[in-house]
Structure formats: structure tokens, C-alpha cells
C-alpha positions in Angstrom: -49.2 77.2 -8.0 -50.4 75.6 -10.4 -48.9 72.2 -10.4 -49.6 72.6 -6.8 -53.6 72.6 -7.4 -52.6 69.4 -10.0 -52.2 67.3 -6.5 -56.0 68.5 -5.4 -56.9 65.8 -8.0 -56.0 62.5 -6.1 -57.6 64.2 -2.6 -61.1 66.2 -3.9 -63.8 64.9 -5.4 -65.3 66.4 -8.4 -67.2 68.9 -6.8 -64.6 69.7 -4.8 -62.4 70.4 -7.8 -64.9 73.2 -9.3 -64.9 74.9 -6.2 -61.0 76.2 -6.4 -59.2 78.5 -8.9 -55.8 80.6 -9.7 -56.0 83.8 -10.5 -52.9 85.7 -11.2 -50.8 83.0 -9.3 -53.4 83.3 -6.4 -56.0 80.7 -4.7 -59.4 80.9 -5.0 -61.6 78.3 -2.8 -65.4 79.1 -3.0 -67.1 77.4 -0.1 -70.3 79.1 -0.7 -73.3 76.4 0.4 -71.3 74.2 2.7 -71.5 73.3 6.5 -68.9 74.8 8.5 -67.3 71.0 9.0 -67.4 70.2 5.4 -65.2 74.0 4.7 -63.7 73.4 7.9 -62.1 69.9 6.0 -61.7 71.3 2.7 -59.4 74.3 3.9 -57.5 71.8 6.0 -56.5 69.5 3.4 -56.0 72.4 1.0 -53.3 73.4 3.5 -51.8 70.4 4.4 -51.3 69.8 0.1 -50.0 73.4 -0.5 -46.0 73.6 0.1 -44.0 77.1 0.7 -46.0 80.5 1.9 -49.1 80.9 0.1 -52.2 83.0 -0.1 -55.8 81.5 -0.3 -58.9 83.6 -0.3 -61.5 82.0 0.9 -65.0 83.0 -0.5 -67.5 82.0 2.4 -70.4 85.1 1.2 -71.4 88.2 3.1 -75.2 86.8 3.5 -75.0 83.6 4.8 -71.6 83.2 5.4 -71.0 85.0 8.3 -70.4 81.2 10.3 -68.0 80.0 8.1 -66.5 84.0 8.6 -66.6 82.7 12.4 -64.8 79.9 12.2 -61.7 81.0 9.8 -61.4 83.0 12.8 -61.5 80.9 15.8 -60.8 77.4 15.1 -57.2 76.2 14.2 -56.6 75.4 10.7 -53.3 73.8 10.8 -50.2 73.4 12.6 -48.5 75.9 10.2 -48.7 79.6 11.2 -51.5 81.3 9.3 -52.8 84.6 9.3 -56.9 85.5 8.4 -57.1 88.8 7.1 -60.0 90.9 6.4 -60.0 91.4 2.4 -61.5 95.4 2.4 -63.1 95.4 -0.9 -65.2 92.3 -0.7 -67.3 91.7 3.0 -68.0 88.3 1.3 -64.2 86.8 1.8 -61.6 86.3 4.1 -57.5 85.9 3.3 -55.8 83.4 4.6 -52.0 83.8 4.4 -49.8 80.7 5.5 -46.6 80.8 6.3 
């Protein structure tokens, strides 16, 4: 997974960078503080770089975030099947699991 993120380089900008992390082979993307079009890009291109099945959590906040919540769930993210997943113990993220 790793390597994987190593790509995210050439694409992201700097802030962009700091927003993901691996945990225990797993991908974290915060998108805490951005317009739903500016997550709605960053989630796409994180796809569209990401190879095989994979698992991203996607941390959009229980607060405010309940738009970005919105539109993990209604708007297409890619042409690759994908799940969104309620995550039980945190309200504040959703789990988005491509196939």
C-alpha cells in the first residue's frame, strides 16, 4: 500500500499529501475543511491511482461533515465498483471499499 501512496506524490499537492495516511496496511484520507468538489476530486484521483481491491476510510467529521457524508453516498466515484459502508464506531467516517 505503501508504494501505492509513493504515486500520490507526482498528482497532490503538498497539502494534499498531509491529508492521507496508512495505518496497519489501510488508507486514511482526512477531508475535514474541504468543499464537497474539492473531496469529491481528491477521492477520485485517489481511486483512479490505487490498483487491486482496497479499503479507504474517508474521514469527512460528524459536525460538519454530514455533506460530504451525502455525497460518498450519492454521487459516483468511479467506474470501479465500490461499496460506502457505515464505519459503527466512528459517526465521523465513512468506508469506502473498491473493488
Amino acid at each position: 500500500m505503501s508504494e501505492q501512496v509513493k504515486k500520490f506524490e507526482f498528482v497532490f499537492s503538498r497539502d494534499d499529501i498531509q491529508r492521507f495516511s496508512v495505518v496497519d496496511g489501510e488508507l486514511y484520507v482526512d477531508v475535514h475543511g474541504l468543499t464537497c468538489p474539492k473531496a469529491q476530486r481528491l477521492l477520485k484521483n485517489t481511486i483512479a491511482l490505487l490498483r487491486g481491491d482496497i479499503t479507504i476510510y474517508v474521514i469527512h467529521g460528524y459536525n460538519h461533515g454530514h455533506a460530504i457524508k451525502e455525497m460518498l453516498r450519492n454521487t459516483k466515484l468511479s467506474r470501479r465498483d465500490y461499496q460506502t459502508q457505515h464505519v459503527d464506531w466512528n459517526p465521523g467516517m465513512t468506508r469506502l471499499v473498491v473493488a
